[in-house]
C-alpha positions as CSV (number, residue, x, y, z in Angstrom):
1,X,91.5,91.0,100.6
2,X,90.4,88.7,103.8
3,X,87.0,88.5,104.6
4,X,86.4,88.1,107.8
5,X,83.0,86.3,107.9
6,X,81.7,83.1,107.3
7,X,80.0,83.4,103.9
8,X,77.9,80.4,102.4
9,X,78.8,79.0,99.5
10,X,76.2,79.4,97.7
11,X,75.7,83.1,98.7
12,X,79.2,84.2,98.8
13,X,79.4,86.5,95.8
14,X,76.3,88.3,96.3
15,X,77.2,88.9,100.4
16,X,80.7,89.9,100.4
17,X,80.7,93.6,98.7
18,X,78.9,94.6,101.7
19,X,81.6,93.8,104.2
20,X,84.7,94.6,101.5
21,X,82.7,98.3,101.6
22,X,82.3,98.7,105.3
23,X,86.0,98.5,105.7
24,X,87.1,101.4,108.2
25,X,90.8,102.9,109.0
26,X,90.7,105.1,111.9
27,X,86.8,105.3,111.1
28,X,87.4,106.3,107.3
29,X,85.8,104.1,104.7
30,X,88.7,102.6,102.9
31,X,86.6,102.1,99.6
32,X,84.3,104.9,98.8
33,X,83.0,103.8,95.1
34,X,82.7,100.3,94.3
35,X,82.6,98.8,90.7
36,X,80.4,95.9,89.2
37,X,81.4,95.0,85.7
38,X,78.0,92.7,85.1
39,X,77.6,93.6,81.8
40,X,81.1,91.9,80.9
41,X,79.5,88.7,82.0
42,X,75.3,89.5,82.0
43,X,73.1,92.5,83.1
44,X,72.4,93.0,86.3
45,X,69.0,91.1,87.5
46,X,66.2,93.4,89.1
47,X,66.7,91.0,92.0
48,X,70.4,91.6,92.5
49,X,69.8,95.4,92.2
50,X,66.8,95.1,94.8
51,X,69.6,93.2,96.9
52,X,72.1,95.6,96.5
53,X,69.5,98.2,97.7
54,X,68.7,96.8,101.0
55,X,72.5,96.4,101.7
56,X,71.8,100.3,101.5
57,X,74.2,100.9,98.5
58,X,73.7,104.1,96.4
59,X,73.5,102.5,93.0
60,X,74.6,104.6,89.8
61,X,75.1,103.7,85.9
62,X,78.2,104.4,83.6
63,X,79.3,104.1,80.7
């Protein structure tokens, strides 16, 4: 995937999942369900899940 915006450095990998899910064909979302695998590396901070809210994602838990 290209990104098509100029993303910091430092703030790349928390600012690019909202532009890979507002990707549109013919005004259809390309991706509908996005995955973050945090717990392979760490669990998700409050701060990253407060962040993902005001992005305006719907957040859900599996297992």
């Amino acid at each position: 995937m290209v990104y098509q915006r100029a993303y910091p450095k430092s703030r790349f990998s928390q600012d690019r999942l909202a532009e890979y899910a507002g990707y549109e064909m013919d005004d259809i979302p390309l991706v509908r369900t996005v995955s973050i695998d945090h717990f392979f590396y760490r669990p998700t901070s409050a701060t990253q899940l407060a962040h993902y809210a005001r992005l305006g994602f719907s957040l859900s838990c599996s297992s």
